[in-house]
C-alpha positions in Angstrom: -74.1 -25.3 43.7 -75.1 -25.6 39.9 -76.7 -21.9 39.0 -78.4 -21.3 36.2 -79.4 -17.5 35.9 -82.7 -17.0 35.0 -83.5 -13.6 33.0 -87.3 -12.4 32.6 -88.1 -8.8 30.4 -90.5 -6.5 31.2 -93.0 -8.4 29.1 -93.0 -11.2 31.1 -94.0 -9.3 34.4 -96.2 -6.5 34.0 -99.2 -8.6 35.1 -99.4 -10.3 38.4 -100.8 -13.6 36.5 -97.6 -13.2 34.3 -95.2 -12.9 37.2 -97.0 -16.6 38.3 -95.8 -17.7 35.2 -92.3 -16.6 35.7 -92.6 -18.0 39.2 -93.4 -21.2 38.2 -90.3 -21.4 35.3 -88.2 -20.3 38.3 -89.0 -23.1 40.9 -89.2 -25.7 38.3 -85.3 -25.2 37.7 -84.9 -24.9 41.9 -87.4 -28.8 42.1 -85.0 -30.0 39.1 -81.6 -29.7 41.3 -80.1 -26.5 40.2 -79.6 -23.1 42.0 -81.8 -19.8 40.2 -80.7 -16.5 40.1 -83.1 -14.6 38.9 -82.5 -11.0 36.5 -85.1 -9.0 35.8 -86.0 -6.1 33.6 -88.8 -3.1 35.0 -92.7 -3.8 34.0 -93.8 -3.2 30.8 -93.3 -0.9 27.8 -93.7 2.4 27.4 -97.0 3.8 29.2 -96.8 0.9 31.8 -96.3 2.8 35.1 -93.0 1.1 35.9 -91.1 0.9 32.5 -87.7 2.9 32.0 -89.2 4.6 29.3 -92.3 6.4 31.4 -90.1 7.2 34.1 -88.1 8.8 31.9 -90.9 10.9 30.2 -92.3 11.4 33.3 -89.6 13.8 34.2 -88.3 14.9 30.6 -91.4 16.6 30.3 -90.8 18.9 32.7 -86.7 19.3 33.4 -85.2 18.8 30.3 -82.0 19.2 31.1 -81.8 17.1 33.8 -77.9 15.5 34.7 -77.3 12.5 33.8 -76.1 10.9 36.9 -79.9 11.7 38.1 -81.3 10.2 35.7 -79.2 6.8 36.3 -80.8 6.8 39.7 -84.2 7.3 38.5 -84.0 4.4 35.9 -82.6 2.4 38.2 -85.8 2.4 40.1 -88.2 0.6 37.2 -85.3 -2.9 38.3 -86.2 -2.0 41.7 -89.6 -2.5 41.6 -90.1 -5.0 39.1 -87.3 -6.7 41.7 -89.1 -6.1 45.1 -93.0 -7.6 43.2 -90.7 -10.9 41.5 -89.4 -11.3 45.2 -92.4 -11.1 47.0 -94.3 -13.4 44.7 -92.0 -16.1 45.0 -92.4 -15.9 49.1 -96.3 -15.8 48.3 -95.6 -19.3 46.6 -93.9 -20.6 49.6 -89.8 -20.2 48.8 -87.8 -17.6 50.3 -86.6 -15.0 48.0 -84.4 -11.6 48.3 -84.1 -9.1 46.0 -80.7 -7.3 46.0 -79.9 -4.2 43.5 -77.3 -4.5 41.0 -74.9 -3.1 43.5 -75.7 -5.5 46.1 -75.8 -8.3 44.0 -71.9 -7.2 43.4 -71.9 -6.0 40.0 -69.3 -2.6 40.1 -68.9 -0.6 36.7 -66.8 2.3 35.1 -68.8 6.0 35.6 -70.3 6.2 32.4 -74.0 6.9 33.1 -76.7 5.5 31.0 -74.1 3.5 29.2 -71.6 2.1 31.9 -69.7 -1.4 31.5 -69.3 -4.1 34.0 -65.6 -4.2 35.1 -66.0 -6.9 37.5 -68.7 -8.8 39.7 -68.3 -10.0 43.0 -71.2 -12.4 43.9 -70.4 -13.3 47.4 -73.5 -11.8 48.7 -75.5 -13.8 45.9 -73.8 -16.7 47.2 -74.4 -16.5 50.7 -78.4 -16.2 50.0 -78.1 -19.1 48.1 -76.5 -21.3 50.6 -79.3 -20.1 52.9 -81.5 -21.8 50.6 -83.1 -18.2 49.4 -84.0 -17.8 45.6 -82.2 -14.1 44.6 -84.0 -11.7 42.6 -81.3 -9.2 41.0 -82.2 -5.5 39.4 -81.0 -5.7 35.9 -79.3 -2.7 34.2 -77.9 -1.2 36.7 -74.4 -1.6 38.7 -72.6 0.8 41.0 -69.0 2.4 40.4 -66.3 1.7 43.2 -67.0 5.1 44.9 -70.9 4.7 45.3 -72.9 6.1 42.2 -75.6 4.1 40.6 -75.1 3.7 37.0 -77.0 2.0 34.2 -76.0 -0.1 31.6 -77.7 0.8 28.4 -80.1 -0.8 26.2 -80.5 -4.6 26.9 -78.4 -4.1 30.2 -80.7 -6.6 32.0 -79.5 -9.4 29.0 -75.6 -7.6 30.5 -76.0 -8.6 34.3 -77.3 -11.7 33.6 -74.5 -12.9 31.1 -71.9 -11.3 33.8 -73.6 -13.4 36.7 -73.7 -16.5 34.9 -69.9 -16.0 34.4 -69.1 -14.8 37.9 -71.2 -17.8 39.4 -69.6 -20.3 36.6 -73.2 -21.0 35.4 -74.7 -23.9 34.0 -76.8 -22.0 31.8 -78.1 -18.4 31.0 -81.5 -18.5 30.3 -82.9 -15.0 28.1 -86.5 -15.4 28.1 -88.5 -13.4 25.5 -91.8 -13.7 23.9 -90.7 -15.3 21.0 -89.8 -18.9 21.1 -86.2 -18.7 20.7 -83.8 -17.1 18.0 -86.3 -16.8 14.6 -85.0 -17.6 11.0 -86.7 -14.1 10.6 -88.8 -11.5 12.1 -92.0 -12.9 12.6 -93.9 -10.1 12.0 -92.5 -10.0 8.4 -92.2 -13.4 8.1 -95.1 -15.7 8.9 -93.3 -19.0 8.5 -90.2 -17.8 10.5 -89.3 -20.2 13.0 -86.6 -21.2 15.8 -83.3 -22.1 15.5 -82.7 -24.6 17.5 -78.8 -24.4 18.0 -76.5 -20.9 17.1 -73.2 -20.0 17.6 -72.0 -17.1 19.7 -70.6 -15.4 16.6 -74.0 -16.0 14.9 -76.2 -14.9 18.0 -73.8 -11.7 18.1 -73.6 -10.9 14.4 -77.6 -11.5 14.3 -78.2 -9.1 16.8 -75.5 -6.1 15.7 -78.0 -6.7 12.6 -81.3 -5.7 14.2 -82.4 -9.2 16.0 -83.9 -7.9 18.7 -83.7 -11.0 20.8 -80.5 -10.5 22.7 -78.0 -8.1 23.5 -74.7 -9.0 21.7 -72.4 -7.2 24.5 -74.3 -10.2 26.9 -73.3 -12.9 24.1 -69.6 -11.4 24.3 -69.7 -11.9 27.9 -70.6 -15.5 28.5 -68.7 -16.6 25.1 -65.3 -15.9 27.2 -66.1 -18.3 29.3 -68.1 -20.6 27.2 -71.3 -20.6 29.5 -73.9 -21.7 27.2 -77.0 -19.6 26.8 -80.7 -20.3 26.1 -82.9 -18.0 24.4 -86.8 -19.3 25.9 -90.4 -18.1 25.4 -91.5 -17.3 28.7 -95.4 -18.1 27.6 -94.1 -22.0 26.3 -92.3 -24.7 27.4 -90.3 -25.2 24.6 -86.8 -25.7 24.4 -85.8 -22.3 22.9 -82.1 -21.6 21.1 -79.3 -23.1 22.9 -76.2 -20.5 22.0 -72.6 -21.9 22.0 -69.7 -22.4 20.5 -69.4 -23.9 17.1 -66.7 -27.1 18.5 -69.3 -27.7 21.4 -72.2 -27.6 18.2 -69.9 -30.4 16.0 -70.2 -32.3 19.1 -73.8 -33.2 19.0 -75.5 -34.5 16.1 -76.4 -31.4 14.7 -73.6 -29.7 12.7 -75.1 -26.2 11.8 -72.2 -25.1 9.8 -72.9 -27.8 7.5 -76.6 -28.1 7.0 -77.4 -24.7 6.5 -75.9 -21.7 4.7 -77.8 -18.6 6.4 -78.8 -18.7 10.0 -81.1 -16.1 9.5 -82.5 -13.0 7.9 -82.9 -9.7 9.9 -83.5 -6.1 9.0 -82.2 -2.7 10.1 -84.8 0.1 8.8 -84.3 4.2 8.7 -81.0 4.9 7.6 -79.9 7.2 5.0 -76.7 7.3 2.6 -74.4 9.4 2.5 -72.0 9.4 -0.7 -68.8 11.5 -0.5 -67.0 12.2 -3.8 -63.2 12.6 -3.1 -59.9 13.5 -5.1 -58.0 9.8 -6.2 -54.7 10.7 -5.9 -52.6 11.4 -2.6 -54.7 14.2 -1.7 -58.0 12.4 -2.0 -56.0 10.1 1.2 -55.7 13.5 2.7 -59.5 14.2 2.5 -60.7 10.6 3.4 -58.8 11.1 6.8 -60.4 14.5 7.4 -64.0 13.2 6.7 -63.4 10.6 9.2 -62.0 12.3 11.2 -64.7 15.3 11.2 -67.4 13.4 11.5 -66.1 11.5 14.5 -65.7 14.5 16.5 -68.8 15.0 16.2 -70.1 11.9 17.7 -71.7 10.6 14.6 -71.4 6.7 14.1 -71.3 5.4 10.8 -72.3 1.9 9.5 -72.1 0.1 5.8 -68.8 1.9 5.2 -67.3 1.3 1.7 -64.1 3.6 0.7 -63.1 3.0 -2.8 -60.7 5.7 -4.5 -62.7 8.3 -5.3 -65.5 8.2 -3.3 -66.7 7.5 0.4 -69.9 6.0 1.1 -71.5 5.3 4.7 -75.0 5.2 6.1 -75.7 7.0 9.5 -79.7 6.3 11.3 -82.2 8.5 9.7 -82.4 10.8 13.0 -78.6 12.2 12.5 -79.3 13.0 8.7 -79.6 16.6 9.2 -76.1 16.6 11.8 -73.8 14.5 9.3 -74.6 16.6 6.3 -73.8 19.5 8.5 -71.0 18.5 9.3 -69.7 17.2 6.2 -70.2 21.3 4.4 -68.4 22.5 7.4 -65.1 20.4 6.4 -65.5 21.1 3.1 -67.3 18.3 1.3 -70.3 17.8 -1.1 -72.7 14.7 -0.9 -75.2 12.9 -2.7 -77.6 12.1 0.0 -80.3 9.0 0.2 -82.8 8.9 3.1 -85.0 6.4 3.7 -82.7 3.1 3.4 -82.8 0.1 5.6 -80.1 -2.6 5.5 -81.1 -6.6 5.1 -78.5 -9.2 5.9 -78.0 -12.8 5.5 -76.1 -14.3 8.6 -74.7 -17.8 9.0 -71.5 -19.0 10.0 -72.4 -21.7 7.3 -71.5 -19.4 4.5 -67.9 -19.1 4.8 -66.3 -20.3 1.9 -69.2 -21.4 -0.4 -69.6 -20.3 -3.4 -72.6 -18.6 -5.1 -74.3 -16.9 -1.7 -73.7 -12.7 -3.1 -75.4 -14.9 -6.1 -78.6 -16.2 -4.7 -79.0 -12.5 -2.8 -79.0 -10.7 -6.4 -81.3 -13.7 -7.5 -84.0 -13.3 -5.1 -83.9 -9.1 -4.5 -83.5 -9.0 -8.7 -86.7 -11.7 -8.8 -88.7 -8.7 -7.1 -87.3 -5.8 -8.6 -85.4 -4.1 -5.5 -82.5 -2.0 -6.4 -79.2 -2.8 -3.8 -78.2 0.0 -3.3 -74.8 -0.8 -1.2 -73.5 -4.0 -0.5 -70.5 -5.3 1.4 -69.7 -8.6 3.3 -67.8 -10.7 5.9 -67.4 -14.4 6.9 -70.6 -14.7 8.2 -72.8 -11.9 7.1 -73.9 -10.7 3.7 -75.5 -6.9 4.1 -77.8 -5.1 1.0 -78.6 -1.6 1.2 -82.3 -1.7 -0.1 -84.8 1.8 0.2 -87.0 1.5 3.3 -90.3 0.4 1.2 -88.3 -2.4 -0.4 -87.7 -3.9 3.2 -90.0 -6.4 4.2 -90.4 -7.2 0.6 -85.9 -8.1 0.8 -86.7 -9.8 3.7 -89.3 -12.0 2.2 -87.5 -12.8 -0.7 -84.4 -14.1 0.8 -86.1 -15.7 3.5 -87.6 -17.6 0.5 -84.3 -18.1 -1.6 -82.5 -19.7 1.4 -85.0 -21.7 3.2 -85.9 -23.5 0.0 
């Protein structure tokens, strides 16, 4: 059997004319020859019935110190539903479909709830529904640990269990569909003429999204790269053709060679973050203190981002909501700060830029051309990140949109 796993987000089924829609992208890949496995997200958005985020309030309000492992089970049950309604349409269009729960469907994790990892999939149960000519509807963003408990995969686990499935099943394709047309130069809502890539790497699609793309989950894109399974990103509203994601040696193989015709991939944005800069001692001492600010601060669960360490000083941005904790933390071991809320990071990614000259260049060009002060800066083979204050955002993201698409 040739699979292709088939991934739909709550977006795309909160309506029953919407689920048709995904019905209909789901049978046209069964009439073409292949096998679908379906992955679905729960309904809707916050304030839709079914979404993980109103079940959630819906008992937050009340018990707010409900355990944790409760609370897996209860977001589990958005997949569930939004599983059992995907099911029962496809039977209403005349092709037999099962739903099975992440556990069913074989996926078995570690015992961290609300954040587990898959550690293996066994998909002879999928299998054996396909052979029996059934279409298989799995719950996303969930799993179950070797001794029975339900546990949930995080943010963007449904783009997880698909990427696992496809790998499990040796998949022709993952398909992620979103309501976007495919992986965007920019964010379209900044960006009016953003538009689709039609071709990225997996090290693009992943460094993209650590960068606030909010198309696809990069632990997903880790999954299928170690097996090479190529994955589509598709507008479930359109027929178009989406973002194929690969690898850069099966990209050089067509006739598009993205490292060569571009230099940046695309622009993407991370708002509400503040900086935090540490003086420290620069002599043996100041080592001393650089390993117990570190070390302090992850202790206390903090996670740091944009880290530059130069001799005598430290500086690091944490998200706007663990402001008040970090500074905390930092007089309790002994250290002063100069602190800057209200940052956002913008980055340039494209595996394009390695080794050419004159990119940190055209950055300064274009956020100089409009007055925006960089804050911090730092870089890798493939990304180029700007520290800018949260105001300046959209207006960075314009402007190098503009200096690299010209």
């Amino acid at each position: 059997m040739r699979f292709i796993v088939q991934k739909f987000g709550g977006t795309s089924l909160v309506t029953g004319e919407l689920r048709e829609q995904v019905a209909n992208k789901v049978i046209a890949v069964k009439e073409e020859g292949h096998t679908p496995v379906v992955v679905v997200s729960a309904m809707g958005r916050l304030g839709d019935p079914f979404a993980t985020d109103t079940l959630i309030n819906s008992i937050r309000d009340e018990y707010k110190d409900t355990e944790i492992r409760e609370m897996d089970l209860l977001m589990s049950c958005g997949e569930i539903i939004a599983g059992v309604m995907m099911a029962a349409t496809l039977q209403k269009k005349g092709h037999a479909a099962v739903c099975l729960t992440g556990a069913q469907a074989g996926i078995l994790t570690d015992g961290a709830f609300s954040d587990a990892r898959i550690m293996k999939v066994k998909p002879d149960r999928i299998i054996k529904h396909a052979k029996e000519g059934k279409i298989v509807v799995v719950t996303g963003f969930q799993g179950m640990t070797e001794d029975g408990e339900v546990t949930t995969l995080g943010r963007g686990g449904s783009d997880t269990t698909a990427a696992a499935l496809g790998v499990a099943l040796d998949a022709t394709y993952v398909d992620i569909y979103t309501d976007v047309e495919g992986i965007m130069t920019a964010d379209p809502r900044i960006v009016e003429e953003a538009r689709p890539r039609e071709v990225v790497t997996y090290d693009e699609i992943c460094q993209l999204a650590h960068e606030g793309a909010k198309v696809v989950h990069p632990r997903a894109v880790e999954i299928v790269m170690q097996k090479n399974i190529p994955m589509r990103v598709k507008c479930t509203f359109t027929d178009g053709p989406g973002t194929l994601v690969t690898s850069t040696g099966e990209v050089n193989k067509g006739t598009i060679d993205i490292t060569r015709d571009r230099t940046i991939t695309g622009i993407t944005q991370i708002p509400n973050l503040t900086q935090f800069k540490v003086p420290v001692d620069e002599n043996e001492e100041g080592l001393r203190q650089k390993r117990r600010l570190f070390k302090g601060l992850a202790l206390a669960g903090i996670s740091l981002d944009f880290i530059n360490v130069y001799p005598g000083m430290v500086v690091f941005t944490v998200k706007d909501e663990a402001r008040q904790k970090t500074a905390q933390v930092l007089e309790n071991t002994g250290f002063t700060a100069d602190v800057t809320p209200g940052c956002a990071k913008v980055a340039a990614v494209g595996a394009g830029m390695t080794g050419v000259p004159g990119v940190m260049a055209s950055i300064v060009e274009a956020l100089t051309r409009e007055d925006i002060q960089i804050l911090q800066s730092s870089d890798s083979y493939t990304t180029i990140w700007a520290l800018v204050r949260r105001e300046d955002m959209e207006k960075a993201v314009r402007a190098l949109y503009r200096q690299f698409s010209s």
